[in-house]
C-alpha positions as CSV (number, residue, x, y, z in Angstrom):
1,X,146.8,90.3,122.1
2,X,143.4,91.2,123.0
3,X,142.1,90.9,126.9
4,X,138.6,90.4,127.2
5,X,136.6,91.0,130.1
6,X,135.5,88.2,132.4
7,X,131.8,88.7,131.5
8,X,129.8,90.5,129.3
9,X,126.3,92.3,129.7
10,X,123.3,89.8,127.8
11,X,119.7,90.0,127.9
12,X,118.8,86.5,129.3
13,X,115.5,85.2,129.1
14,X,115.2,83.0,132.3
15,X,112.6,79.9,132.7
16,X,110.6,79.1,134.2
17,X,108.4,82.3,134.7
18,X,111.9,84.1,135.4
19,X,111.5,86.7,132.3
20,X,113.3,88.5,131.1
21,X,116.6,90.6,133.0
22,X,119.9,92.4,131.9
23,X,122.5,90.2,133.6
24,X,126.8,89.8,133.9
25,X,127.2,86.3,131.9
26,X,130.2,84.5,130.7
27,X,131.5,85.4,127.4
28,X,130.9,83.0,125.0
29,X,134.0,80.4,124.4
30,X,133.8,77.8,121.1
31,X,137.4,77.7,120.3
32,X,136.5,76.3,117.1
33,X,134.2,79.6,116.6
34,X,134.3,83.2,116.0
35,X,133.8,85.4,118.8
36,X,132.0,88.7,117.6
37,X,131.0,92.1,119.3
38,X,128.0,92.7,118.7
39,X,127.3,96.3,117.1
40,X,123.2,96.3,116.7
41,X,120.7,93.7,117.4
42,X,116.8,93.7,116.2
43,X,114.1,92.8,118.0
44,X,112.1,90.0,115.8
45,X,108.3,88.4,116.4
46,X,110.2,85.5,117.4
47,X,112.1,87.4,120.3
48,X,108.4,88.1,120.9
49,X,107.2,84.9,121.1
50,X,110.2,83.2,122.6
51,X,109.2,85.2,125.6
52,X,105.4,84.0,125.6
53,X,106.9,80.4,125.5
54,X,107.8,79.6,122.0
55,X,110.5,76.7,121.5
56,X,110.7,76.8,125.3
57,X,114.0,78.7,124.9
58,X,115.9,79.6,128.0
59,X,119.1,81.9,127.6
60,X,120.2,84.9,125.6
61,X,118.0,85.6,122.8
62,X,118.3,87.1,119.7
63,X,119.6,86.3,116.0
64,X,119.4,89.4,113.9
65,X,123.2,91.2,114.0
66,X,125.6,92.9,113.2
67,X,129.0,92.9,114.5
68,X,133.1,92.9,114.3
69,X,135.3,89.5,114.7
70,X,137.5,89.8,117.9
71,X,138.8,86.4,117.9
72,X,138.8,83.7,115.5
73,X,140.5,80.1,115.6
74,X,143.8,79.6,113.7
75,X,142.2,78.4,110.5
76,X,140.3,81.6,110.1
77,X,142.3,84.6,111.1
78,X,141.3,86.2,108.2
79,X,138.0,87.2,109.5
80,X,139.6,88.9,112.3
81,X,138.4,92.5,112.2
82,X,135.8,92.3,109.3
83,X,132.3,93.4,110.0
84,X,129.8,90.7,109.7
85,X,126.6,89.4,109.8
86,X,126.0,85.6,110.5
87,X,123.3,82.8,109.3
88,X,121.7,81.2,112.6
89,X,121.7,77.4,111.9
90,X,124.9,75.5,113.0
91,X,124.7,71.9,112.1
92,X,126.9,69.0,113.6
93,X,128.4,68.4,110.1
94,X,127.5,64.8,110.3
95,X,124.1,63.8,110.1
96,X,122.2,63.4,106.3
97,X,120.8,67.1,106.1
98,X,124.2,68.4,106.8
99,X,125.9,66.2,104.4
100,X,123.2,67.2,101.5
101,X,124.2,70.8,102.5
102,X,121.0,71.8,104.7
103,X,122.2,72.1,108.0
104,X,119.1,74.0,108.4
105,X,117.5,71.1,109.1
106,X,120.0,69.2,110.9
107,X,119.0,67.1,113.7
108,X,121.2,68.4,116.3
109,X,121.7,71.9,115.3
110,X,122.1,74.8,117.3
111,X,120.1,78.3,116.5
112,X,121.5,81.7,117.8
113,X,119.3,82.6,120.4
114,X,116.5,80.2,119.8
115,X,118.1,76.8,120.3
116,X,120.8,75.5,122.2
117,X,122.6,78.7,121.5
118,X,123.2,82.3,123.3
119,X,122.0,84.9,121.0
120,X,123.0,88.8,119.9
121,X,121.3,90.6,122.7
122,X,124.7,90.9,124.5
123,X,128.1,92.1,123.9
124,X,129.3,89.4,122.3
125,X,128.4,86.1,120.6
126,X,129.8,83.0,119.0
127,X,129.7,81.3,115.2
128,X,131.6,79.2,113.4
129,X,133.4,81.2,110.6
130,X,131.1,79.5,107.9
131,X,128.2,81.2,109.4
132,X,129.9,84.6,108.8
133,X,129.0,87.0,105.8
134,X,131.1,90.1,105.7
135,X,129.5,93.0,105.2
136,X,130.3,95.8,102.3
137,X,131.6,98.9,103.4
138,X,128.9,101.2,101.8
139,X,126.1,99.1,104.2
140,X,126.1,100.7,107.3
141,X,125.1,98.7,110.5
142,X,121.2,100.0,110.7
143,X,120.4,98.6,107.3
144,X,122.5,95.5,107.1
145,X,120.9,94.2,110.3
146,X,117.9,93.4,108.4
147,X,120.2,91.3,106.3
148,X,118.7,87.6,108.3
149,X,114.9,89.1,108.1
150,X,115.5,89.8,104.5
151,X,117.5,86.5,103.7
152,X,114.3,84.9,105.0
153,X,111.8,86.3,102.8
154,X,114.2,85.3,100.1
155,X,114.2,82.0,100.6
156,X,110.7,82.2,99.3
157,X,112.4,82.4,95.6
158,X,114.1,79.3,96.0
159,X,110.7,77.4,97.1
160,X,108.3,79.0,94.1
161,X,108.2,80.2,90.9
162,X,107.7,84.2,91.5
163,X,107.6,86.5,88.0
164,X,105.8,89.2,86.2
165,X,103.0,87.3,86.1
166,X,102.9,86.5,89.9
167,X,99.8,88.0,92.3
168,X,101.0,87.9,95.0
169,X,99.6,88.5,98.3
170,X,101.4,88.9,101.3
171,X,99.1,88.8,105.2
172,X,100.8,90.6,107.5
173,X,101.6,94.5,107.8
174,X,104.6,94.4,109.9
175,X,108.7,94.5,109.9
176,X,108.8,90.8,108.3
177,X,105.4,91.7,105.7
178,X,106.9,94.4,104.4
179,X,110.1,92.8,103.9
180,X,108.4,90.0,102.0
181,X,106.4,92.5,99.6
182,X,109.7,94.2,98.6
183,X,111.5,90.8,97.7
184,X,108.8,89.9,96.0
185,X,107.9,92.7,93.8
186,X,111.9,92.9,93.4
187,X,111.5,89.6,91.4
188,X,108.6,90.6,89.7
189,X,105.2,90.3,91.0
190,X,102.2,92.5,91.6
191,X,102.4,92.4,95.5
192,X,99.4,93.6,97.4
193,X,99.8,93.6,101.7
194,X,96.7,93.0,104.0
195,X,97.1,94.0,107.4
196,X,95.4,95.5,110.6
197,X,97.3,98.3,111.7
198,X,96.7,101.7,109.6
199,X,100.2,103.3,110.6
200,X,101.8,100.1,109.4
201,X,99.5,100.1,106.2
202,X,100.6,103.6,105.8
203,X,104.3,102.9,105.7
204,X,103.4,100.1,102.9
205,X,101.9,102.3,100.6
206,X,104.5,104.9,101.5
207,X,106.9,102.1,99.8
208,X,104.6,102.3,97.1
209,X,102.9,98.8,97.8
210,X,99.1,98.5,97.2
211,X,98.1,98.0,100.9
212,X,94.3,97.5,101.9
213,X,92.5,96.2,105.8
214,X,91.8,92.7,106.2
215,X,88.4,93.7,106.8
216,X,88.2,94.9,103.2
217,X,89.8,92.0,101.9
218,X,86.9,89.9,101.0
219,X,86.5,91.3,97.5
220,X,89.8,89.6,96.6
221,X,88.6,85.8,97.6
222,X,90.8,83.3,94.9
223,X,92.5,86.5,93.2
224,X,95.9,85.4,94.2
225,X,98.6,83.2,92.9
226,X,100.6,83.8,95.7
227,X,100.1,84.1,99.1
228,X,102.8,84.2,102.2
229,X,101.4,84.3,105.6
230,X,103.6,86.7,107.8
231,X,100.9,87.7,110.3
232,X,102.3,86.3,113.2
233,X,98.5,85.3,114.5
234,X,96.5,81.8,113.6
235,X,93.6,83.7,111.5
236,X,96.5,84.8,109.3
237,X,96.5,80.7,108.0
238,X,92.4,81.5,107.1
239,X,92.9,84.5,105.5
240,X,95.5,83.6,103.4
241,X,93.2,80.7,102.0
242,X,90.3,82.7,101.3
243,X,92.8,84.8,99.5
244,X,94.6,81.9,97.0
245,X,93.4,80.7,93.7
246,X,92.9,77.2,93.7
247,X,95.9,75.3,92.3
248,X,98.0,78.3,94.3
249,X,100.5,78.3,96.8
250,X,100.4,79.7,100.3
251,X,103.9,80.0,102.3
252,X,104.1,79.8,105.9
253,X,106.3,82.0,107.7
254,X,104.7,82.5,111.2
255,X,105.7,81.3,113.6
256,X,103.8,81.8,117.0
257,X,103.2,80.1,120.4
258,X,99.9,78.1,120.7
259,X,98.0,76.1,119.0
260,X,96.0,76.5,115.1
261,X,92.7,75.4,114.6
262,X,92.0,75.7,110.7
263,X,89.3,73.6,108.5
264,X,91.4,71.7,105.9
265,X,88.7,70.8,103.5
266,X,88.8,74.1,101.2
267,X,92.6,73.7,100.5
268,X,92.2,70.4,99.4
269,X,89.4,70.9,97.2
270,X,91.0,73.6,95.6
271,X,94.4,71.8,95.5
272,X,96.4,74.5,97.3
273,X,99.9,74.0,98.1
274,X,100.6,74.6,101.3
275,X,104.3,75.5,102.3
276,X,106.5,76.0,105.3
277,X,109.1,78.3,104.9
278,X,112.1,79.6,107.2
279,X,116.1,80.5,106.8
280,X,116.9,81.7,103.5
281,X,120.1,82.6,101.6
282,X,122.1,86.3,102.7
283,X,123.5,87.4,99.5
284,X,120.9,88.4,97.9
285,X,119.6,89.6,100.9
286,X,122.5,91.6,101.0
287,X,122.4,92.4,97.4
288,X,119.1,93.9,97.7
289,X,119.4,95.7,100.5
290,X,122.5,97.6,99.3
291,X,120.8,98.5,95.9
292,X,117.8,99.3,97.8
293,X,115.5,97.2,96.1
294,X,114.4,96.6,99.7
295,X,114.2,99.7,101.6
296,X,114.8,98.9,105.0
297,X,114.9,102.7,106.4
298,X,111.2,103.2,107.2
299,X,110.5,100.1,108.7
300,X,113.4,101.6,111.5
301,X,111.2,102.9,114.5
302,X,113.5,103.2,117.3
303,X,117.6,102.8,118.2
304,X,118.1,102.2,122.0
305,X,121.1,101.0,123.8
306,X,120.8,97.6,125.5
307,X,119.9,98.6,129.2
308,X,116.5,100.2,127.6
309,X,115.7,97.0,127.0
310,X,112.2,97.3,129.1
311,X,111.0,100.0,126.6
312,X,112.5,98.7,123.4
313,X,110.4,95.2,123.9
314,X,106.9,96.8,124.8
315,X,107.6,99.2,121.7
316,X,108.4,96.1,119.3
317,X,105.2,94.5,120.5
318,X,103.2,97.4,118.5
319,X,106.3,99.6,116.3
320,X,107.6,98.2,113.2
321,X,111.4,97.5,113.7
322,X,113.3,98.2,117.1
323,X,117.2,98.0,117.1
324,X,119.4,97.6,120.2
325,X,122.4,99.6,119.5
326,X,124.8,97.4,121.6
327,X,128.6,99.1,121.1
328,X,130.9,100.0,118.2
């Protein structure tokens, strides 16, 4: 038998106003669920902008993992000491999205650490075991926690029809961009990444992506098939536009606190589609990250325990990838 300790250590993000603080919470307890210690824990720009306010979250945040099952209910024992990563959308089983399969868009679904749901910056957290994904023994903990980020951009696959013949752009030089530009030119496409930040540009081309400023972006008005907003800013939105083809798509995967104010009128003359994209499938996130099709190494700036969490948050705010390494 196992004896777990009354409370655990968790990063809660307090509202209103209360920021965030290192605190002794209850373990989580879902007898139904998987308990998991958590090994390592990234940082996100929605951790970001969950503290500025987004989804009005209150609680532990965090949903990028990895970890080893301590406790599982009687129907899944079996998980009990695998390593694991876990998808972050827990439907209620019954509504229509979860019967069609989608509990991503269930009504009253949970997230981890964004809605109704403690996260991974803590010792421990909770799933169901069909949220749990073990992971191979050859992927060690500081790649395969970019398994959700990675599962994401993936998800872009399933939404449009990416190939050789695919331009593709992709706005936005940081962790999730340069995630996206891999998984794209792993199915096929000529990927080119716009940012702002040289040091981040640098690290693109250092994967060998064609990288180029935003401010030297103009000459590539209407040269893309493809564009996926990453840039975690509203004039990402514009910028992509200028950038599309008309009849092409541009995917949405920012998602920031405050308000966009965009003029619609030039996507619908040029009949761009316009798509919002989110959770996305792990194996081949996992698949891809274990051949290296997606490098995941550079994009690693820091690894800090948990109690640095002051530093590791003002360093995410400008490094690529910060990880919390939480035990294990």
């Amino acid at each position: 038998m196992i004896f777990f300790p009354a409370a655990m250590k968790a990063l809660v993000l307090n509202r209103p106003g209360g920021g965030l603080a290192l605190q002794d919470v209850d373990l989580p307890d879902r007898p139904d669920e998987c308990r998991v210690q958590v090994r390592m824990a990234g940082i996100c720009g929605t951790d970001l902008e969950l503290i500025r306010g987004y989804a009005d979250f209150a609680g532990v945040p965090g949903h990028e993992f990895t970890g080893v099952v301590v406790e599982a209910p009687p129907h899944a024992r079996s998980w009990m000491g695998r390593r694991v990563v876990g998808e972050i959308n827990v439907g209620c089983g019954d509504c229509r999205f979860c019967r069609l399969g989608v509990k991503e868009h269930c009504e009253r679904r949970s997230v981890l650490g964004i809605r109704d749901r403690s996260g991974a910056f803590a010792e421990y957290v909770s799933l169901p075991p069909d949220n749990l994904r073990e992971i191979p023994e050859d992927l060690e903990d500081e790649r395969a926690v970019f398994v959700e980020p990675t599962a994401a951009a993936c998800r872009i696959l399933e939404q449009t029809e990416v190939g050789p013949s695919t331009r593709a752009a992709v706005v936005g030089d940081g962790r999730m961009g340069l995630l996206t530009a891999q998984v794209l030119r792993a199915a096929g496409a000529a990927v080119t990444v716009v940012g702002r930040h040289p040091e981040k540009l640098a690290v693109a081309a250092a994967l060998d992506l064609p990288a180029l400023p935003d401010a030297d972006a103009d000459p590539l008005a209407r040269a893309f098939d493809l564009v996926i907003d990453v840039s975690g800013r509203a004039a990402g939105l514009s910028l992509a536009l200028r950038l599309t083809r008309p009849r092409g798509v541009v995917v949405l995967k920012s998602t920031f606190h405050g308000e966009l104010a965009w003029t619609p009128w030039p996507a619908i003359v040029d009949e761009i589609t316009l798509v919002g994209s989110r959770c996305g499938p792990f194996a081949p996130a996992i698949s891809r990250i274990r051949s290296a099709e997606v490098n995941v190494r550079p994009l690693i700036s820091r690894v800090v325990p948990l109690d640095d969490w002051p530093a590791a948050f003002e360093a995410a705010a400008r490094e690529l990838k910060v990880l919390f390494h939480v035990g294990g």
